[in-house]
TORGU-917555 format. One record per residue (C-alpha): chain; x, y, z; residue in one letter. Coordinates in nm, 2 decimals, always signed. Example, Ala and Ser with C-alpha at 12.3 -4.5 7.8 and 13.67 -1.06 7.14 Angstrom:
// TORGU-917555
{A {+1.23 -0.45 +0.78} A};
{A {+1.37 -0.11 +0.71} S};
//
This chain:
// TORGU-917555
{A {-0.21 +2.68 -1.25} X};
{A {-0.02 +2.37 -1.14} X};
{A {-0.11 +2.06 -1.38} X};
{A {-0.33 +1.81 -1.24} X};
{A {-0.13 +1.50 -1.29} X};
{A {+0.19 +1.67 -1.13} X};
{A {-0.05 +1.75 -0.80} X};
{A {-0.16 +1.42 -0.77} X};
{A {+0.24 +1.33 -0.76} X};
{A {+0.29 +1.56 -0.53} X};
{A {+0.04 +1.43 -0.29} X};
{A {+0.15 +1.07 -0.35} X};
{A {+0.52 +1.21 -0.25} X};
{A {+0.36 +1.40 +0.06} X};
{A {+0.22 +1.00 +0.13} X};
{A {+0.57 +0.86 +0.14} X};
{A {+0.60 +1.18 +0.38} X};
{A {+0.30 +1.09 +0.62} X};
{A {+0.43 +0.70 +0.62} X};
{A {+0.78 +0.76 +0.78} X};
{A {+0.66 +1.04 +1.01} X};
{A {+0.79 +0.76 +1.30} X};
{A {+1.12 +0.85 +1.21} X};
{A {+1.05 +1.24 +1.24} X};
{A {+0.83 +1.28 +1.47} X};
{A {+1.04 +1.34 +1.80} X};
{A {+1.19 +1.58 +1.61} X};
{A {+0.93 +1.79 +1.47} X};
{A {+0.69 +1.76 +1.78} X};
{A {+0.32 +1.66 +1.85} X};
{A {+0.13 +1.96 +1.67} X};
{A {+0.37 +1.99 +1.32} X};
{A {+0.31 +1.58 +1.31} X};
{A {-0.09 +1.62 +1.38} X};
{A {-0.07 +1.85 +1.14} X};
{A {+0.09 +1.65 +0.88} X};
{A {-0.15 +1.37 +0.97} X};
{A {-0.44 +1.62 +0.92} X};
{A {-0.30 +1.72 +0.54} X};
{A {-0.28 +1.37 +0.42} X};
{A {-0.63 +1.30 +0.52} X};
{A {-0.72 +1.58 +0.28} X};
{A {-0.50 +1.46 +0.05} X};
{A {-0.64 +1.04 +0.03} X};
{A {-1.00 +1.23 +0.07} X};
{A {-0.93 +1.43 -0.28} X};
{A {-0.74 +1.16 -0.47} X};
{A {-1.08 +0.92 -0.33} X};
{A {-1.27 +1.18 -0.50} X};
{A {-1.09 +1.24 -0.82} X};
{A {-0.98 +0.84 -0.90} X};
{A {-1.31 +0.67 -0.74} X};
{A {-1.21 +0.32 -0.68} X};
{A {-1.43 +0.06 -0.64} X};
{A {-1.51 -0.09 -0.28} X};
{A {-1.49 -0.48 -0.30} X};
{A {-1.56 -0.75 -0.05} X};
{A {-1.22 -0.74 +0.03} X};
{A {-1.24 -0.41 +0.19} X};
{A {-1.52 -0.53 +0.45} X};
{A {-1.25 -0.71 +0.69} X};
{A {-1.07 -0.37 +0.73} X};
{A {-1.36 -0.17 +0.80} X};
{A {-1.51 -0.43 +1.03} X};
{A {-1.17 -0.40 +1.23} X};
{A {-1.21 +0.03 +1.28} X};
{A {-1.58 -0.05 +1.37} X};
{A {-1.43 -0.29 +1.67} X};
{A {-1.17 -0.03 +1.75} X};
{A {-1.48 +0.23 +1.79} X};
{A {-1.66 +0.00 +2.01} X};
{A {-1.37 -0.07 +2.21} X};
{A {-1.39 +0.29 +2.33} X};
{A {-1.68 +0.22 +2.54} X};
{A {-1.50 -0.07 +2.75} X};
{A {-1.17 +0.15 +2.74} X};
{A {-0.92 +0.13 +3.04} X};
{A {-0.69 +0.33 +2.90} X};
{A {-0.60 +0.76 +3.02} X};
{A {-0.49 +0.79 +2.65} X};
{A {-0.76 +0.70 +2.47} X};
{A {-0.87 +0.99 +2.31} X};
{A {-0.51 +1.02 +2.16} X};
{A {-0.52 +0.72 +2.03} X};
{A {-0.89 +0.72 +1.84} X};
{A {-0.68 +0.99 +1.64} X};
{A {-0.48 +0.72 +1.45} X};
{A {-0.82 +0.59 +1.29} X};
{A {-0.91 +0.83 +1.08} X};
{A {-0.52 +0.84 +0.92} X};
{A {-0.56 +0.47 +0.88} X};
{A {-0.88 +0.50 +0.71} X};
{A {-0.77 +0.76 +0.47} X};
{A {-0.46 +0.63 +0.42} X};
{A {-0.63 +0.26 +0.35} X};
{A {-0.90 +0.48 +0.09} X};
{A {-0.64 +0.68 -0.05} X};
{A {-0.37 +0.37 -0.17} X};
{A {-0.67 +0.28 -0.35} X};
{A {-0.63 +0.56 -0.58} X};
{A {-0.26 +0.55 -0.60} X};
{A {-0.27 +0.22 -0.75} X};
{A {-0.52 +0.33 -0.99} X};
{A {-0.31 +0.62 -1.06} X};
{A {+0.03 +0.43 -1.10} X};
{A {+0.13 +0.68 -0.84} X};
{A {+0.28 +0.38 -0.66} X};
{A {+0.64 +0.48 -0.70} X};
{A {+0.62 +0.86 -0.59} X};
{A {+0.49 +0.73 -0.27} X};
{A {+0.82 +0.51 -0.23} X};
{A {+1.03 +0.76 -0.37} X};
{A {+0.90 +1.03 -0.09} X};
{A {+0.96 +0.72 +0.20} X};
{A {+1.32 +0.70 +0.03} X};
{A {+1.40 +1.05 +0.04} X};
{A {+1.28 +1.08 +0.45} X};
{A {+1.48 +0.78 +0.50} X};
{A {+1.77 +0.92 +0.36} X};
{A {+1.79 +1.27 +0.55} X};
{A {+1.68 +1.10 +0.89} X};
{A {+1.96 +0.81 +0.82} X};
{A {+2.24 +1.12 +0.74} X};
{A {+2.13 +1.27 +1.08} X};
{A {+2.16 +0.94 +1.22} X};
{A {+2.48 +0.88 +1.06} X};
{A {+2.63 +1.21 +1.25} X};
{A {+2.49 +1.09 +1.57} X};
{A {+2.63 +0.73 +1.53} X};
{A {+2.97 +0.83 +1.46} X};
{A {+3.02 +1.01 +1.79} X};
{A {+2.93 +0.64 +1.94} X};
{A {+3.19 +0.46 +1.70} X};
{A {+2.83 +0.32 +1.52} X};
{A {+2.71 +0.12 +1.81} X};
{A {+2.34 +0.19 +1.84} X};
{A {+2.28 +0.05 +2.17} X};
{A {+2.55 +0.32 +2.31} X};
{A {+2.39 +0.58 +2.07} X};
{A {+2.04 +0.53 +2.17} X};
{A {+2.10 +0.45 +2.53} X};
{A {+2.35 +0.77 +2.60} X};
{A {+2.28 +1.01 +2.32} X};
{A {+2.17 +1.39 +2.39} X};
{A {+1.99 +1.41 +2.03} X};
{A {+1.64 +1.55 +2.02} X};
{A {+1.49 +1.27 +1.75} X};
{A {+1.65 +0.97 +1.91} X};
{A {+1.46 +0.67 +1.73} X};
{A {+1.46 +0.31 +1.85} X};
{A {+1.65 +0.04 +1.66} X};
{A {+1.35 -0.17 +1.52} X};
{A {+1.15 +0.15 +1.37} X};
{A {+1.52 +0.24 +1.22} X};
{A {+1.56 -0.08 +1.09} X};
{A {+1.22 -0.14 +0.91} X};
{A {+1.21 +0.17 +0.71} X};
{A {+1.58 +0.08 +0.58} X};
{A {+1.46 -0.27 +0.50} X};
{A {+1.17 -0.09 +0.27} X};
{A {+1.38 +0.14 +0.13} X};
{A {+1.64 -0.17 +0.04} X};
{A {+1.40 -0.34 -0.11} X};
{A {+1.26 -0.08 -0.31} X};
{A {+1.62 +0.04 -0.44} X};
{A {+1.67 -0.31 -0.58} X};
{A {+1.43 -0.35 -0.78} X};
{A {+1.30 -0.01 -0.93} X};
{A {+1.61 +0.20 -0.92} X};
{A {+1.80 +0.17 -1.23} X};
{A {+2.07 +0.40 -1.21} X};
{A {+2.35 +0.15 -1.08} X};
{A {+2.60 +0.37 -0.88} X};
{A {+2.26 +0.48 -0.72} X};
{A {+2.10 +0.14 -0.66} X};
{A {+2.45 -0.01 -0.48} X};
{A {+2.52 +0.27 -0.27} X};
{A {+2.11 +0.23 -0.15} X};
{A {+2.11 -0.11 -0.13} X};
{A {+2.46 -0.14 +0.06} X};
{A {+2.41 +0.18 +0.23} X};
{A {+2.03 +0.04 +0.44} X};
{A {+2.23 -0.32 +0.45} X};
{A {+2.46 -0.15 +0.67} X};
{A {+2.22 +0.06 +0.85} X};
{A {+2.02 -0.28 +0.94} X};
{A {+2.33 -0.42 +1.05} X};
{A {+2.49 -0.18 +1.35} X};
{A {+2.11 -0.15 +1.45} X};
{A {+2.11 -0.49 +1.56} X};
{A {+1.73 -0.57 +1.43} X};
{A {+1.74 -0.96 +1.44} X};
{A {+1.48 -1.04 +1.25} X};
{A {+1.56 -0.75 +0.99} X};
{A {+1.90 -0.91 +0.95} X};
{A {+1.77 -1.25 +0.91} X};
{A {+1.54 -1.14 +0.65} X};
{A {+1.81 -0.96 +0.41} X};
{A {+2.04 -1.28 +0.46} X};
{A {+1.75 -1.47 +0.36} X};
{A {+1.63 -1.21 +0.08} X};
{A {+2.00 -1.19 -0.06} X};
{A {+2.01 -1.59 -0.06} X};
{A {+1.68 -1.64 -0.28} X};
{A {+1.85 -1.39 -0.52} X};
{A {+2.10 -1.55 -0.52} X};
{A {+1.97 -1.90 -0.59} X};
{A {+1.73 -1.76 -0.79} X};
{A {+1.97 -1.61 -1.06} X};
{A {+2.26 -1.84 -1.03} X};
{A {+2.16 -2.07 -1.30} X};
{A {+2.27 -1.80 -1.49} X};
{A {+2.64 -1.84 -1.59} X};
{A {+2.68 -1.48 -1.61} X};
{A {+2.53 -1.34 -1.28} X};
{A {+2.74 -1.63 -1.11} X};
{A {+3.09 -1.48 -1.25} X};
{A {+2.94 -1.15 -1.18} X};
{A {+2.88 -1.22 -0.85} X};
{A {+3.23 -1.40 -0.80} X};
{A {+3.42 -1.13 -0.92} X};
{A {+3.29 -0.90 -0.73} X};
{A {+3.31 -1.11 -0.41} X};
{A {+3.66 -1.12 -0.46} X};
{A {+3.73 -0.74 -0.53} X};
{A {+3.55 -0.69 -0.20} X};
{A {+3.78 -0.91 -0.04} X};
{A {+4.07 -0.79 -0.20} X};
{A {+3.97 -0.44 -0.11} X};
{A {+3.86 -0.53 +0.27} X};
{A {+4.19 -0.74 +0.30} X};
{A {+4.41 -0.41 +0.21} X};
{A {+4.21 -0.19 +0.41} X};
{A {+4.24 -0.43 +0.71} X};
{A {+4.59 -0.42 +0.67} X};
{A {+4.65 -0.06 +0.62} X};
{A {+4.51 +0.00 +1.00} X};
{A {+4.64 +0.04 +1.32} X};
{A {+4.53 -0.17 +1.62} X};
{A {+4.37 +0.13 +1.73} X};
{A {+4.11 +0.25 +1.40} X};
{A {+4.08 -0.20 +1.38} X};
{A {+3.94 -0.20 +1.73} X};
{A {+3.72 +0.11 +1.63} X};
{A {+3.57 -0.06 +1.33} X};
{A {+3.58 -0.41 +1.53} X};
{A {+3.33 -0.21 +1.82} X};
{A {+3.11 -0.10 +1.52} X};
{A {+2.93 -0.42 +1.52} X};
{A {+2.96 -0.52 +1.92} X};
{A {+2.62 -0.42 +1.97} X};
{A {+2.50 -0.68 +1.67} X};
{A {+2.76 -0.95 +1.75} X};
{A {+2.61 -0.93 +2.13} X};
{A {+2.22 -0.93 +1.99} X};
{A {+2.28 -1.22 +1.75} X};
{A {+2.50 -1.41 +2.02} X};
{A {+2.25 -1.41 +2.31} X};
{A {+2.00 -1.49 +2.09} X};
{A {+1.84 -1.75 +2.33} X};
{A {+1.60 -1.80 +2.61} X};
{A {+1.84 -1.64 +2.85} X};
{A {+1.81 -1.34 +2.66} X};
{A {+1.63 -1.04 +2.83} X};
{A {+1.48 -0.88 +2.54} X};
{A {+1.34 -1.26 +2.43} X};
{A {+1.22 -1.34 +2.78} X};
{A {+1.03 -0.95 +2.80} X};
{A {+0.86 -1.07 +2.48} X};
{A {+0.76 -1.40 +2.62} X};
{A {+0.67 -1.21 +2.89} X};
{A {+0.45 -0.99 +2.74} X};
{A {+0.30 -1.26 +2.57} X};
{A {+0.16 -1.49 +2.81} X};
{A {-0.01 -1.15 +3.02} X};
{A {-0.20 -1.07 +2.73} X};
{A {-0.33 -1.44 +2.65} X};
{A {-0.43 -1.45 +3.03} X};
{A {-0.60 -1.08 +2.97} X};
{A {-0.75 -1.22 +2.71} X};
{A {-0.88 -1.55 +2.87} X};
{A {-1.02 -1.30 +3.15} X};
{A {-1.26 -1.09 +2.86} X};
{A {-1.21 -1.27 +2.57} X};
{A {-1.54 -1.08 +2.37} X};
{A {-1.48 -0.73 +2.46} X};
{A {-1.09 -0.65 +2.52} X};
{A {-0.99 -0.42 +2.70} X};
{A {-0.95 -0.11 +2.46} X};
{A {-0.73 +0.08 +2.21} X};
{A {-0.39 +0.12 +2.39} X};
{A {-0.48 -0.12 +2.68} X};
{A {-0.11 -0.30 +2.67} X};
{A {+0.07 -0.03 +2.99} X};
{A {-0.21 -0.07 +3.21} X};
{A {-0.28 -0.50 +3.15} X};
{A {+0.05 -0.62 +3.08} X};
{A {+0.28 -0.33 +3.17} X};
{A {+0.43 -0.34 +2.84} X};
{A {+0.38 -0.09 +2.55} X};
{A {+0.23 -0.37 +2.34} X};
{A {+0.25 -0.73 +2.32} X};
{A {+0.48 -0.80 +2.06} X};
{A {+0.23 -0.96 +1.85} X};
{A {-0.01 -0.79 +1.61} X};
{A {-0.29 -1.04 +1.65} X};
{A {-0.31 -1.07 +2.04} X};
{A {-0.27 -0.72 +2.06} X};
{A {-0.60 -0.68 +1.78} X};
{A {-0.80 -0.94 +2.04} X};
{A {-0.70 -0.79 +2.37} X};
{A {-0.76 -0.45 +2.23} X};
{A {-1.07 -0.51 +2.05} X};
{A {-1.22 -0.81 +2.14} X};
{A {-1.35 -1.09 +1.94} X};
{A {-1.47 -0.87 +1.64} X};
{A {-1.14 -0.72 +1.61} X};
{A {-0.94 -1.05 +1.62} X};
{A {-1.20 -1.20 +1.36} X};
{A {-1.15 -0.92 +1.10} X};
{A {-0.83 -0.88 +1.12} X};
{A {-0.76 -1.27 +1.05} X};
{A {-0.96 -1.27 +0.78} X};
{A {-0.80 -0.90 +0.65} X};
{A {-0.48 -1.08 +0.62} X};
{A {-0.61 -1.39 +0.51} X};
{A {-0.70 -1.25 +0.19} X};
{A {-0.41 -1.00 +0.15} X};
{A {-0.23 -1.31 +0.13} X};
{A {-0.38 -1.54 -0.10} X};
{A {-0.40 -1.18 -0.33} X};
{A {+0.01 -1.16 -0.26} X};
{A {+0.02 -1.54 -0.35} X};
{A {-0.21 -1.48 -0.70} X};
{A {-0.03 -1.18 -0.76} X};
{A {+0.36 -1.35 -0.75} X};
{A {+0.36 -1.44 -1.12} X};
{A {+0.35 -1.03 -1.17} X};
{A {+0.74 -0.97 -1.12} X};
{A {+0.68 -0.60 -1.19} X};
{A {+0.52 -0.61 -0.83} X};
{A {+0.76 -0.81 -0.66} X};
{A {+0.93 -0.51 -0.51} X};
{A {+0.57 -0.44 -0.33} X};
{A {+0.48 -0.80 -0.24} X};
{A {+0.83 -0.83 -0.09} X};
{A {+0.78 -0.54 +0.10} X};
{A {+0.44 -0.64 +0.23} X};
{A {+0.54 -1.00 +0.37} X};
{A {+0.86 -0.76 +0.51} X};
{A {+0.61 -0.52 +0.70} X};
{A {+0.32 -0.83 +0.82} X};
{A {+0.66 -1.03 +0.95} X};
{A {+0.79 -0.73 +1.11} X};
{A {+0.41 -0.68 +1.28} X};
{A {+0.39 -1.05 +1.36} X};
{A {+0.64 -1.00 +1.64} X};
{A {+0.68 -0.61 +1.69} X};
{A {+0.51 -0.27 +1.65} X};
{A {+0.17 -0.16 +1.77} X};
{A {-0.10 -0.27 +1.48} X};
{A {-0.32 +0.04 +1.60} X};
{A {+0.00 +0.30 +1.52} X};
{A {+0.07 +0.13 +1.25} X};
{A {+0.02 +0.34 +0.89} X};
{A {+0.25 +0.09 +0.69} X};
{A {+0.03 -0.18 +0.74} X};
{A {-0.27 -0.10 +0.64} X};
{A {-0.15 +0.11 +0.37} X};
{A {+0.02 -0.16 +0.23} X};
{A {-0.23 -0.41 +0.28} X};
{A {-0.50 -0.20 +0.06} X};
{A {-0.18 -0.12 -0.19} X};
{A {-0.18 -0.52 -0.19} X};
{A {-0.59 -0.60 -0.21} X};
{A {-0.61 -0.30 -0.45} X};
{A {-0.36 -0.41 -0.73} X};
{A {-0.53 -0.77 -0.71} X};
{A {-0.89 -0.63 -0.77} X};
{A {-0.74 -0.46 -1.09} X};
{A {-0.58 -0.72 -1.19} X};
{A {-0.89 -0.98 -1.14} X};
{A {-1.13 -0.68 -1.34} X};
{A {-0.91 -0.68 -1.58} X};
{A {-0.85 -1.04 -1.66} X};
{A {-1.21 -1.03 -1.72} X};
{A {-1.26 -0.75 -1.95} X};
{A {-0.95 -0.92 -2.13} X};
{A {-1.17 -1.25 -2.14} X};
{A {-1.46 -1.02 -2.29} X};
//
């Protein structure tokens, strides 16, 4: 018989699994992903059942939010409804069942299975790219592949798996080829804000640790074997291989360039925007319905988490899911001394950011996983402060 605490792994792996299904689903098709989605909900129902965590008042936000996404079912206007009420029950047992992998310090299997997704997707992707000298925008626009996936999913599941390779993997050949391998990944995709955030995440390090004379000369000499190195390889090329590595970064360069309010892709968003405040200011109380974004605003989604909550849901749903993130916040913000955790609460404010301007909430398995991972490490850490005070 299999050993109990080797299962539980297994499922916590299989959760990693069930949390980058985005980046395989085009590829493995409707039913095999249903049916993934359908084994994980077993799988957070038995780890419930086995590890029993402990519902706080913490927890009441989140289910006050599915209760508003039930009720916006009966002022529904949108054809796909039905297909979407499907997501709640994976967010619900996904929310139930990172309860017990914290109190199973099953944490890591779950980020280890995201990894290991990440990495045969990214291989694929890799192939794929290199037929469109690593320019995504050609590669997604042009591109024949049957799991074609768009630049900001890409680029958010390399940022988690970045983050996570930093800190926890200790192996160094392994944790520098991760780390520059999703830096580079982030980069041809052309994901503003996930560039800005590694520039910004790199520079904090950096800050952080540079009162430190050692890291400094660390960090200087390898700065300068990278440029010796890049300087050599530069001028062992012909005009012909530079222009193919110069066009590997046209599709960033043009992104981060035209990153103004002439821009297209900003002035959709702003577009987006201001039709869902006026849907909202037309039925403010009981939205419109799960999915309502094609049919109001003629976009997918708004390109904000929280107008897309109160034009969905309505007032209640707005209300909760303030408050929700509220308090995963000040938990993140209590929790910040814990440096074993910063890997997790860097990836959390990585995710919400990410939300804040992009993704549909109601799709949208990392965030609420993450949040109860979040909520859930801060009640044990509170309970236990108190039996310590005992």
């Amino acid at each position: 018989m299999l050993n109990n605490k080797i299962f539980d792994k297994i499922i916590a792996y299989s959760f990693g699994v069930v949390l980058s299904m985005p980046l395989l689903s085009n590829w493995l098709g409707s039913i095999f992903t249903y049916l993934v989605y359908l084994i994980s909900i077993f799988g957070s129902i038995y780890l419930f059942a086995k590890y029993k965590p402990n519902f706080t008042t913490l927890d009441i936000p989140f289910f006050l939010f599915i209760i508003a996404a039930l009720l916006s079912v009966f002022s529904s206007i949108s054809p796909n409804i039905t297909t979407e009420l499907l997501f709640l029950p994976l967010i619900i047992s996904l929310y139930i069942g990172a309860k017990a992998i914290i109190i199973s310090n099953l944490l890591e299997e779950v980020l280890t299975g995201m990894t290991t997704i990440f990495l045969i997707f990214s291989t694929y992707l890799m192939v794929q790219l290199f037929n469109f000298s690593f320019n995504y925008g050609l590669y997604y626009l042009n591109s024949n592949t049957s799991n074609k996936v768009e630049y900001l999913t890409m680029s958010i599941y390399a940022g988690i798996v970045m983050i996570y390779s930093f800190y926890k993997i200790k192996t160094l050949w392994i944790k520098y080829f991760l780390v520059i391998y999703t830096v580079f990944m982030i980069v041809v995709s052309g994901a503003r804000f996930s560039i800005f955030f590694i520039v910004i995440f790199f520079l904090s390090i950096f800050i952080g640790r540079s009162r430190s004379i050692k890291y400094f000369f660390k960090i200087l000499f390898s700065t300068l074997v990278i440029l010796i190195v890049s300087v050599n390889l530069a001028n062992s090329l012909d005009k012909k291989s530079l222009h193919k590595l110069e066009s590997t970064f046209d599709f960033t360069y043009n992104r981060l360039s035209h990153f103004n309010a002439s821009n297209n892709s900003l002035k959709g968003r702003v577009n987006a925007i201001d039709k869902s405040i006026v849907a909202i200011n037309k039925k403010p109380f009981l939205g419109y319905g799960l999915n309502s974004s094609p049919e109001v605003i003629n976009f997918i989604y708004p390109h904000n988490l929280f107008l897309e909550a109160w034009q969905d849901t309505g007032i209640l749903g707005i209300f909760s899911l303030i408050i929700l993130v509220i308090c995963t916040l000040i938990a993140l913000i209590k929790l910040f001394n814990n440096k074993s955790i910063h890997y997790l609460l860097i990836i959390y404010i990585y995710i919400f950011l990410s939300h804040l301007k992009s993704f549909s909430i109601f799709h949208s398995t990392l965030f609420f996983t993450f949040t109860s991972l979040i909520l859930t490490y801060y009640i044990l850490e509170v309970q236990n402060n108190k039996k310590g005070l005992k």
